[in-house]
MARLO-743004 format. One record per residue (C-alpha): residue number from 1; x, z, y. Coordinates in steps of 0.2 Angstrom, whole numbers, plus 5000, padded with zeros to 4 digits. Last residue first. Layout:
# MARLO-743004
+-----+------+------+-------+
| seq | east |   up | north |
+-----+------+------+-------+
| NUM |    X |    Z |     Y |
...
+-----+------+------+-------+
# end
This chain:
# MARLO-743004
+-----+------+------+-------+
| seq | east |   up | north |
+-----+------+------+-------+
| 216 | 5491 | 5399 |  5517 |
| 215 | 5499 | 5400 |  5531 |
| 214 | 5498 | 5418 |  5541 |
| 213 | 5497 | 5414 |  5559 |
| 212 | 5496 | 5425 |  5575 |
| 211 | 5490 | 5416 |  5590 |
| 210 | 5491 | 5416 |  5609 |
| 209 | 5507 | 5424 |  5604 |
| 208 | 5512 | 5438 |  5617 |
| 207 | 5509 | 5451 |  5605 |
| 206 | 5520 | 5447 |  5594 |
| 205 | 5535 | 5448 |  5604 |
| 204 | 5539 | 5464 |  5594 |
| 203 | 5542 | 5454 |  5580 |
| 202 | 5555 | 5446 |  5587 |
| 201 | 5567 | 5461 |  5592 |
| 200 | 5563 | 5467 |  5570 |
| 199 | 5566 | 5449 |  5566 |
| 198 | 5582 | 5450 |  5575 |
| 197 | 5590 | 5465 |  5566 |
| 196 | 5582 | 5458 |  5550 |
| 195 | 5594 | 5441 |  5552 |
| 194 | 5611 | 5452 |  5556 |
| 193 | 5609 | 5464 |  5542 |
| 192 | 5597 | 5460 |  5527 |
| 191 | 5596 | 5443 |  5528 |
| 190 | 5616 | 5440 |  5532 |
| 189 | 5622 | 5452 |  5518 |
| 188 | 5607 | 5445 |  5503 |
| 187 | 5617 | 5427 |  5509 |
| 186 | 5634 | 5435 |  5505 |
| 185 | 5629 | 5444 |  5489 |
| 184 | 5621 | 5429 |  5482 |
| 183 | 5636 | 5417 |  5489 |
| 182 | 5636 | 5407 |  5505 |
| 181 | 5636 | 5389 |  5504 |
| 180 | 5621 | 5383 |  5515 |
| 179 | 5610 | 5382 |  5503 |
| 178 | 5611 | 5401 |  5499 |
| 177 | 5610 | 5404 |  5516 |
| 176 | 5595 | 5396 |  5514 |
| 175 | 5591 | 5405 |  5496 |
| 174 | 5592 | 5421 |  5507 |
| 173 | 5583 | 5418 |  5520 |
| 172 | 5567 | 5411 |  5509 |
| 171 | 5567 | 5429 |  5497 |
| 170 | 5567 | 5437 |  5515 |
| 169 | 5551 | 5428 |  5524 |
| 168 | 5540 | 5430 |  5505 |
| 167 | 5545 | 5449 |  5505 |
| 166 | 5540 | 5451 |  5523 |
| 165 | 5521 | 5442 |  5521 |
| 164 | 5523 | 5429 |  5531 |
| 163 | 5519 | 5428 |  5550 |
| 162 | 5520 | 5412 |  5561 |
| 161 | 5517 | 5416 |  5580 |
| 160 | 5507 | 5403 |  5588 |
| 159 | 5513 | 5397 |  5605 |
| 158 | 5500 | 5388 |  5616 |
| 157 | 5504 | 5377 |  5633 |
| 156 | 5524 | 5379 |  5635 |
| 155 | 5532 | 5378 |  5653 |
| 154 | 5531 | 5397 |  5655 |
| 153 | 5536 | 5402 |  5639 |
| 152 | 5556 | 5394 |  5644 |
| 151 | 5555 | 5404 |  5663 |
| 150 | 5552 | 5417 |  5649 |
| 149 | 5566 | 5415 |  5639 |
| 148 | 5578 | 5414 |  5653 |
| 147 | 5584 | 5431 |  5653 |
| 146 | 5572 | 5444 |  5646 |
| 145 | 5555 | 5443 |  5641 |
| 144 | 5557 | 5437 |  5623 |
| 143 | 5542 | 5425 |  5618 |
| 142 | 5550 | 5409 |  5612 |
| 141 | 5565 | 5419 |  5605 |
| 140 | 5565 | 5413 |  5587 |
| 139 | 5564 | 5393 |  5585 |
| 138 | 5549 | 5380 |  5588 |
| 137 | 5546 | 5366 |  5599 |
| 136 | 5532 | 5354 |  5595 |
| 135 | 5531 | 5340 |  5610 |
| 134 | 5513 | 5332 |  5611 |
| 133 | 5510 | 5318 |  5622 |
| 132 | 5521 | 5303 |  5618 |
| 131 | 5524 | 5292 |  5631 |
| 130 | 5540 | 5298 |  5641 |
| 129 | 5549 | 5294 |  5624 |
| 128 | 5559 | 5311 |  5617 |
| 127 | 5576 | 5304 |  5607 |
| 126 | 5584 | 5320 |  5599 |
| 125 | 5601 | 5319 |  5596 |
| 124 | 5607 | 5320 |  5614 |
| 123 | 5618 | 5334 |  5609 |
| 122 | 5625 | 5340 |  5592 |
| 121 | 5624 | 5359 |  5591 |
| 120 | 5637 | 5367 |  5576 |
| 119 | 5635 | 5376 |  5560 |
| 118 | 5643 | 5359 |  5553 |
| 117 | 5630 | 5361 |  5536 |
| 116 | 5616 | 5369 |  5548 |
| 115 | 5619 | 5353 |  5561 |
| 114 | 5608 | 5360 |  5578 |
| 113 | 5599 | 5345 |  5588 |
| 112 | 5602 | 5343 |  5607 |
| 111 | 5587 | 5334 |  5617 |
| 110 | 5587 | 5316 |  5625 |
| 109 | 5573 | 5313 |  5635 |
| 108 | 5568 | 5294 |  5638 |
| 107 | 5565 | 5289 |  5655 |
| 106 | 5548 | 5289 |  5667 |
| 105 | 5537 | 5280 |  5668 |
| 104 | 5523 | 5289 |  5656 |
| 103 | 5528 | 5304 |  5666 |
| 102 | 5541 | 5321 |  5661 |
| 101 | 5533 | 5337 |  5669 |
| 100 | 5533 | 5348 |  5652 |
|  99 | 5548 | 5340 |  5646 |
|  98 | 5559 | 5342 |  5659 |
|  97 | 5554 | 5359 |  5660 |
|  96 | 5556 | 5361 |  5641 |
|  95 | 5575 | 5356 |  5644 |
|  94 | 5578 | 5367 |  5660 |
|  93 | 5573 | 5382 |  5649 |
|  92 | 5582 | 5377 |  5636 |
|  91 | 5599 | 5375 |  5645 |
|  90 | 5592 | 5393 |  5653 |
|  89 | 5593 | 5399 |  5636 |
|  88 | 5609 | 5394 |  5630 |
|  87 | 5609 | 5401 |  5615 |
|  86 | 5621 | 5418 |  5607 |
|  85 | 5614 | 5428 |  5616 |
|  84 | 5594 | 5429 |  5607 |
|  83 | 5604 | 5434 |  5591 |
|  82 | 5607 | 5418 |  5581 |
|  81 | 5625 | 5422 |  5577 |
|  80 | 5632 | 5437 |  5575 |
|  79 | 5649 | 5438 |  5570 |
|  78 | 5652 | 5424 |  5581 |
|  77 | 5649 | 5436 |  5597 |
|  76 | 5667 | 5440 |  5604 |
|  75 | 5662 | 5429 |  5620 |
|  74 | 5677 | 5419 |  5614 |
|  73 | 5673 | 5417 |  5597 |
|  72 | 5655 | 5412 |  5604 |
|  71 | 5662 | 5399 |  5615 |
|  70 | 5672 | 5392 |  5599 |
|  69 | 5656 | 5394 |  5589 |
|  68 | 5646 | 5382 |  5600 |
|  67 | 5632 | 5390 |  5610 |
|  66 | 5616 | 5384 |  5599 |
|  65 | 5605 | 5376 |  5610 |
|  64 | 5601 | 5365 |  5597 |
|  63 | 5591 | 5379 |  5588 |
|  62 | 5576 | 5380 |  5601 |
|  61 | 5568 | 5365 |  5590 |
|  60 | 5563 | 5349 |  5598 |
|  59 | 5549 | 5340 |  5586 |
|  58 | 5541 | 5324 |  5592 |
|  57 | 5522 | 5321 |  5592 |
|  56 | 5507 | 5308 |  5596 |
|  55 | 5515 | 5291 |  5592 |
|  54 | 5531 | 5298 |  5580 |
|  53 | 5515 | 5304 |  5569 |
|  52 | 5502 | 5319 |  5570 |
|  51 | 5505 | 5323 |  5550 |
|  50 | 5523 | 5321 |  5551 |
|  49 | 5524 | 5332 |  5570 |
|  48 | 5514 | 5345 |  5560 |
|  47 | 5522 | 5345 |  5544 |
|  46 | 5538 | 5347 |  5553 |
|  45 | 5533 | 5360 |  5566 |
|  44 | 5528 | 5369 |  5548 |
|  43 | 5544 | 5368 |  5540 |
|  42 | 5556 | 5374 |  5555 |
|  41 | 5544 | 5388 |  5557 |
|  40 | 5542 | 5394 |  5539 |
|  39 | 5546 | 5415 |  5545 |
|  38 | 5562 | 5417 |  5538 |
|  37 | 5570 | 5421 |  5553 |
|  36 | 5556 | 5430 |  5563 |
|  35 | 5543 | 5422 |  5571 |
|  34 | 5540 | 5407 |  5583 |
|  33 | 5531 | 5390 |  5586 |
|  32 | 5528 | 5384 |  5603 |
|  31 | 5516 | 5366 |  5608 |
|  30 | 5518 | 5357 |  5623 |
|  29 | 5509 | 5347 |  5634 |
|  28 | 5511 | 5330 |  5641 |
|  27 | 5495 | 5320 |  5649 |
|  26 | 5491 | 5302 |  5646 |
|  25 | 5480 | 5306 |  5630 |
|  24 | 5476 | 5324 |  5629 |
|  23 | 5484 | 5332 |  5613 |
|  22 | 5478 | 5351 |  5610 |
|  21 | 5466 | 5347 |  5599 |
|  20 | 5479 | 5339 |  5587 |
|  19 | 5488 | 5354 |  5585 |
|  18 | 5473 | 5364 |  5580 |
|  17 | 5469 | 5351 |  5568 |
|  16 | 5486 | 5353 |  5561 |
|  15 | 5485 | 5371 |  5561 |
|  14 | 5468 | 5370 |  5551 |
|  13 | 5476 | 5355 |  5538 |
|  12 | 5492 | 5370 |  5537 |
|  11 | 5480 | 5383 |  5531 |
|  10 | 5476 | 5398 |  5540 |
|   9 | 5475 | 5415 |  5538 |
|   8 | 5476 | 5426 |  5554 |
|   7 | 5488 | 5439 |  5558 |
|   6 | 5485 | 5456 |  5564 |
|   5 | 5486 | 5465 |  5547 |
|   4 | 5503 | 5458 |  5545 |
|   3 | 5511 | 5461 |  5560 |
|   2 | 5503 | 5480 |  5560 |
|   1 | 5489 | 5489 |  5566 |
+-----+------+------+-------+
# end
């Protein structure tokens, strides 16, 4: 079967809900969303963490480990930004530990968050209070069994797999990069080349989701 025939419609009240039962009060868990560039996971961890509220959710998306473009210059690896080596996994793995075992006493949390217009990582951005139960993480490599990617999966409660058809996931790359100053051309370039090389690597993860979701 394929991506598409494997996923599941649901609407984003059904993924809230299902979000919600996963929140025990006193106890931290933590929430994955993945798929392919394009794939409405930035959007939907919002709407989630927005209809949960500050009290119950916070969102820490995988993009704030970034490596910095001069690291990536010097790696030779700017040119393709966003593929699964160009992060700091095992700075994200060490940061969903953190999470996953902070206490009600203990400190604040302070994660990284990644600037689109600045196309650089800004750390300490991200305030996570030890009392709030749900974190919602969400970027592209959640389920990649290589490197530190799955010492990352390991500390995660669910991930869900988002799944749109392929036409609707392109049209969205390319008015983003679109948004972000490139032109048509430019933007068609980048979702066509770098972008569906990693969505094919994703995709292929799948099957790991504990769920796979088409929003409706």
């Amino acid at each position: 079967m394929t991506l598409e025939q494997d996923a599941q419609d649901a609407t984003l009240d059904q993924l809230v809900e299902a979000a919600r039962a996963l929140v025990v009060a006193g106890e931290r868990r933590i929430l994955g969303l993945t798929g392919a560039p394009g794939a409405g996971k930035s959007t939907v961890a919002e709407q989630i963490v927005d209809a949960l509220g500050p009290q119950v959710a916070v969102l820490v998306p995988m993009d704030g480990f970034h490596l910095a473009n001069e690291v990536l210059i010097a790696l030779g690896r700017r040119d393709r930004k966003g593929a699964h080596d160009t992060f700091d996994d095992g700075g994200y793995a060490r940061l969903v530990a953190a999470l996953r075992t902070q206490r009600a006493e203990d400190p604040v949390v302070y994660a990284p968050r990644f600037h689109r217009e600045i196309e650089e990582s800004i750390g300490s951005s991200i305030p996570v209070p030890a009392t709030v139960p749900l974190v919602v993480t969400e970027g592209n490599y959640l389920l990649l069994e290589s490197d530190a990617w799955p010492t990352a999966r390991s500390h995660i409660d669910q991930v869900w797999f988002l799944a749109p058809d392929t036409d609707v996931r392109h049209d969205r790359l390319v008015r983003r990069h679109q948004a972000y100053g490139k032109s048509r051309e430019e933007a068609e370039f980048w979702a066509l080349g770098s972008d569906e090389r990693n969505a094919r690597l994703i995709e292929s993860t799948a099957g790991r989701a504990d769920r796979i979701v088409r929003l409706r």
